[in-house]
C-alpha positions in Angstrom: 7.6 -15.6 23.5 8.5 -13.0 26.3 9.5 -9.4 24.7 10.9 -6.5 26.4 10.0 -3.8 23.8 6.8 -4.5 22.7 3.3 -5.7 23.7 1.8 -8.4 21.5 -2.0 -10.2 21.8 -3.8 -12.5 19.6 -7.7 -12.0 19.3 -9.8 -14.2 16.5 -7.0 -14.3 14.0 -5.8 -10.9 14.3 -2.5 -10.5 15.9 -2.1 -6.5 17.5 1.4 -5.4 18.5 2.2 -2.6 20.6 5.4 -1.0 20.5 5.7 -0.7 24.3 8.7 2.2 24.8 6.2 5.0 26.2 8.8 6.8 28.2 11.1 7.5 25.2 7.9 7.9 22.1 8.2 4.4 21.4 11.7 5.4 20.0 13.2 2.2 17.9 15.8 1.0 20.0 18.3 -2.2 18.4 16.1 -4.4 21.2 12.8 -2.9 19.7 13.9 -4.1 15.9 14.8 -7.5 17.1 11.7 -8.5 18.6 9.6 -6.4 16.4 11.4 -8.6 13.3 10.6 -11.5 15.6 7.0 -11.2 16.1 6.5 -10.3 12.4 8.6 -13.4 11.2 6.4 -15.3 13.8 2.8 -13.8 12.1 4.3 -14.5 8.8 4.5 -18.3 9.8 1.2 -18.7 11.6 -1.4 -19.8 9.2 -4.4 -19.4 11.6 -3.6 -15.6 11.8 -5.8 -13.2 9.6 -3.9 -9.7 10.2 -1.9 -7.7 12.2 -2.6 -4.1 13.7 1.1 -2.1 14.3 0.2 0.9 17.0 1.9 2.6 19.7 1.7 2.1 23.9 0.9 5.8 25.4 0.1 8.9 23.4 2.9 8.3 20.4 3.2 5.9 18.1 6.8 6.3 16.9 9.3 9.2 17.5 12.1 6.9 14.8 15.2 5.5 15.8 16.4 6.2 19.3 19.3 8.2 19.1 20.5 7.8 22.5 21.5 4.5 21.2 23.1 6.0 18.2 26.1 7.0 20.8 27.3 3.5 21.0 28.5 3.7 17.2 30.4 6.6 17.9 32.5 4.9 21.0 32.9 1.6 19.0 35.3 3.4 16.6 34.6 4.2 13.0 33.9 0.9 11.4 31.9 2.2 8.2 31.2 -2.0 7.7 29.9 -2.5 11.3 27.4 0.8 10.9 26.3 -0.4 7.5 25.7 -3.6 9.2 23.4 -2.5 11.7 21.5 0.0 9.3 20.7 -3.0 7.1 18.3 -5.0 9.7 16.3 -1.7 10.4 16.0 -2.6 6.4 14.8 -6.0 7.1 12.1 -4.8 9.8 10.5 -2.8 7.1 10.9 -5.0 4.6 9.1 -7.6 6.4 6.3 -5.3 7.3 5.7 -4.9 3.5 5.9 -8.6 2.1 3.9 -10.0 5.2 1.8 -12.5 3.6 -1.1 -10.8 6.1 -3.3 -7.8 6.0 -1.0 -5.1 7.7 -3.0 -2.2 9.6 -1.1 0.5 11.0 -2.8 3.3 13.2 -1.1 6.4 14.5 -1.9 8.9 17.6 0.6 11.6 18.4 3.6 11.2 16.0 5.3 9.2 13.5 8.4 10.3 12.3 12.0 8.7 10.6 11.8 5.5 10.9 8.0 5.5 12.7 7.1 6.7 9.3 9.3 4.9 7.2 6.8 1.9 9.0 3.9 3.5 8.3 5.0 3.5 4.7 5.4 -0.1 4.5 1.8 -1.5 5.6 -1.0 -2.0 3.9 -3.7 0.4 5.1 -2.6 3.5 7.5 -5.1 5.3 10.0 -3.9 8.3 11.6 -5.8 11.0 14.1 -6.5 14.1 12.5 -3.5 16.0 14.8 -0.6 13.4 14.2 2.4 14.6 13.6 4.6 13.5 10.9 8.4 14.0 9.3 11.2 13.0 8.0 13.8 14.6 9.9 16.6 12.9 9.5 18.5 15.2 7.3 18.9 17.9 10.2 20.7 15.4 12.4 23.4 14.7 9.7 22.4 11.2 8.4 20.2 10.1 5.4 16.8 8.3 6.1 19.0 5.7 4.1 16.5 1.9 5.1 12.9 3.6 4.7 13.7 5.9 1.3 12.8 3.1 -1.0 9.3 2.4 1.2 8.4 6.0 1.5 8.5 7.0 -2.2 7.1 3.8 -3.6 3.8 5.2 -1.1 4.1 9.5 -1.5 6.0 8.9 -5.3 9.7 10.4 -5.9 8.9 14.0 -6.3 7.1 14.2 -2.7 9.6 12.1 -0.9 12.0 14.4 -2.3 10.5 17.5 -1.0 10.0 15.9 2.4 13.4 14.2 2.7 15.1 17.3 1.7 13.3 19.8 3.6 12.6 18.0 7.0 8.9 19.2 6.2 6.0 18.6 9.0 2.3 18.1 8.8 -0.6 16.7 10.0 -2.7 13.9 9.8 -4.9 15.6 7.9 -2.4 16.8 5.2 -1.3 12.8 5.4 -4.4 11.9 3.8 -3.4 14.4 1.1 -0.3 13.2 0.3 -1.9 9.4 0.4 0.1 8.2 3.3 -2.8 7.7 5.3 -5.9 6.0 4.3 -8.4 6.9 6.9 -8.1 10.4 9.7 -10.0 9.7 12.8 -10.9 12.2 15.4 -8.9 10.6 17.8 -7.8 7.2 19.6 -11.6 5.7 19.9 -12.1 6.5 16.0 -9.1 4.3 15.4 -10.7 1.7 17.3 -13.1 2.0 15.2 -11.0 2.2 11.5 -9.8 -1.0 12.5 -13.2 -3.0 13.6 -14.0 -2.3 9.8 -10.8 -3.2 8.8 -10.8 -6.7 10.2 -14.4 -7.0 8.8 -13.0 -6.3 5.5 -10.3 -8.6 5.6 -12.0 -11.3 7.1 -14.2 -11.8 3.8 -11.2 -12.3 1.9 -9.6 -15.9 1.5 -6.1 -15.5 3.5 -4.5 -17.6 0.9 -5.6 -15.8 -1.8 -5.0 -12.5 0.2 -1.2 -13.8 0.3 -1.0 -14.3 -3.5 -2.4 -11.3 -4.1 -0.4 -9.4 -2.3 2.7 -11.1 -3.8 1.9 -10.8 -7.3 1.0 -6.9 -6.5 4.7 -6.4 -5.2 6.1 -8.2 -8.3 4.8 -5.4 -10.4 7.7 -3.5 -9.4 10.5 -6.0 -10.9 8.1 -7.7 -13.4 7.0 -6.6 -16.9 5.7 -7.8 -20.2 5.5 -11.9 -20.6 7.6 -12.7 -17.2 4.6 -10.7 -15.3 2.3 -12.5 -17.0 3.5 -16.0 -16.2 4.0 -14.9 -12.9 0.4 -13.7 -12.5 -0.8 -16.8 -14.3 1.1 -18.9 -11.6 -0.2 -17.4 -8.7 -4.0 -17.3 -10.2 -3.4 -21.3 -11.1 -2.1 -21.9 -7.7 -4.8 -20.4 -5.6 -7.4 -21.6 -8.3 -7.0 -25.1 -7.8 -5.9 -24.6 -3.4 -8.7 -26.3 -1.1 -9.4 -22.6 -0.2 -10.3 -21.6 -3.9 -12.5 -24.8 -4.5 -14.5 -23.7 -1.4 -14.6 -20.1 -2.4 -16.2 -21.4 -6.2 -18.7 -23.8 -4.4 -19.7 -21.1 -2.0 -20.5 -18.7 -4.3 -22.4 -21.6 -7.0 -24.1 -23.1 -3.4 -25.0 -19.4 -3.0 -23.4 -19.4 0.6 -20.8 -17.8 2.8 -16.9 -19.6 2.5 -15.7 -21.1 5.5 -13.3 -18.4 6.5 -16.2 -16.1 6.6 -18.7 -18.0 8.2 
C-alpha cells in the first residue's frame, strides 16, 4: 500500500514505520491517523512479522496533533457529535498501538509531545535520546488530552499523569527514564539504532505466538480478577501449550536445540 503520511519498510520480520511529516514535527494530521491505523491493522494481520519500530522522519518524532487542522472543526459549525467523532479514532490509533499482537518499539529524537506521547505511552518498550523533549500540553490550548489520558497513566500511574496533565510540565529524556516512560536513554540517533538491534534480538528468541498470548493475558489484568483471571490465564497457557509453536519450543529445549523461530 501507497501512504502519503508515513514511510513504512519490512526487514527480516520487523516492520519500521516512519511518520514522514518533517516539515510540520511529524504533527498527527487526520491523513497521518488513517494510514498509521492502516499499517498497524495490516502488522496485526501479517503472521510472518516479528515487530514493529514507531520513529520519526527528520529530527522530531512527534510534535501531537496538528492544530492547523484543528481549524476545520471550527468552520464546520459546532457539532459536539461530529468532534467527538473524530476524537474517538485518534483513540483507536492508540489503542491499536497497545493490543498489537507484536513486540512494539518506539524510539524518540527531538520531541514527543500530546498525542506523540500519548504514543509513546502505548508501546511496549520506549528509547528516547537523552535531550528529547517531552509534554503534555494540551491543557494551555484549551482542550483536554481527552484519547491518550487512559494510556499515559496506566504507564507514569494517576498521581504523575495528574501533575503533568495539569501543569503542562516539560522534561527531558533523561527525567523520562525517571518517571518510567522510557526504557532505555541513548546519546543520540546512532545509540537508538543500536537500542533497537538488541531489541529485535530479544524478541526474536521469543515464540511470536506465545509473545501474542502473553501480551493479551497481561492486558486482561486490568478488567480481570480472582477466578475469571485465572481461567483466562489457564486458556491462553492451554492454547499456546498444545499450538505447533509450543510443541516445538518443548522438543527444542528436551533436544537441547534452538526453536525454529530462532534458528
Amino acid at each position: 500500500m501507497t501512504y502519503q503520511t508515513i514511510l513504512t519498510d519490512e526487514d527480516d520480520g520487523w516492520l519500521t514505520i516512519r511518520l514522514n511529516r518533517p516539515e510540520v514535527r511529524n504533527a498527527l494530521s487526520e491523513e497521518m491517523v488513517v494510514e498509521l491505523t492502516a499499517a498497524l491493522k495490516a502488522a496485526a494481520a501479517d503472521p510472518e512479522l516479528r515487530g514493529v519500530t514507531l520513529r520519526g522522519e527528520g529530527p522530531v518524532f512527534c510534535a501531537g496533533g496538528d492544530l492547523k487542522g484543528f481549524q476545520s472543526i471550527f468552520q464546520a459549525g459546532n457539532d459536539v457529535n461530529a468532534v467527538a467523532k473524530s476524537n474517538e479514532s485518534g483513540g483507536e490509533l492508540f489503542t491499536l498501538i497497545n493490543e498489537l499482537p507484536k513486540f512494539v518499539l518506539i524510539l524518540v529524537q527531538g520531541a514527543a509531545m500530546a498525542g506523540g506521547f500519548g504514543m509513546v505511552c502505548a508501546a511496549d518498550a520506549v528509547a528516547v535520546t537523552k535531550d528529547a523533549k517531552f509534554a503534555l500540553a494540551e491543557t494551555t490550548l484549551g482542550i483536554p488530552p481527552a484519547q491518550i489520558a487512559p494510556f499515559v497513566a496506566d504507564r507514569l500511574g494517576l498521581r504523575t499523569t495528574r501533575r503533568l496533565m495539569l501543569s503542562a510540565a516539560r522534561f527531558d529524556g533523561v527525567e523520562a527514564e525517571k518517571l518510567g516512560l522510557a526504557d532505555y536513554v541513548a546519546e543520540d540517533v546512532a545509540g537508538l539504532d543500536a537500542v533497537e538491534a538488541e531489541v529485535r534480538r530479544g524478541v526474536k528468541r521469543c515464540a511470536p505466538g506465545a509473545n501474542a498470548i502473553t501480551k493479551d493475558i497481561l492486558l486482561k489484568t486490568r478488567t480481570l480478577s480472582g477466578a475469571d483471571m485465572r481461567a483466562y490465564a489457564g486458556r491462553g497457557f492451554a492454547t499456546a501449550m498444545l499450538s505447533e509453536e509450543g510443541r516445538e519450543g518443548i522438543a527444542s529445549f528436551i533436544e537441547k536445540r534452538k526453536p525454529r523461530w530462532n534458528a
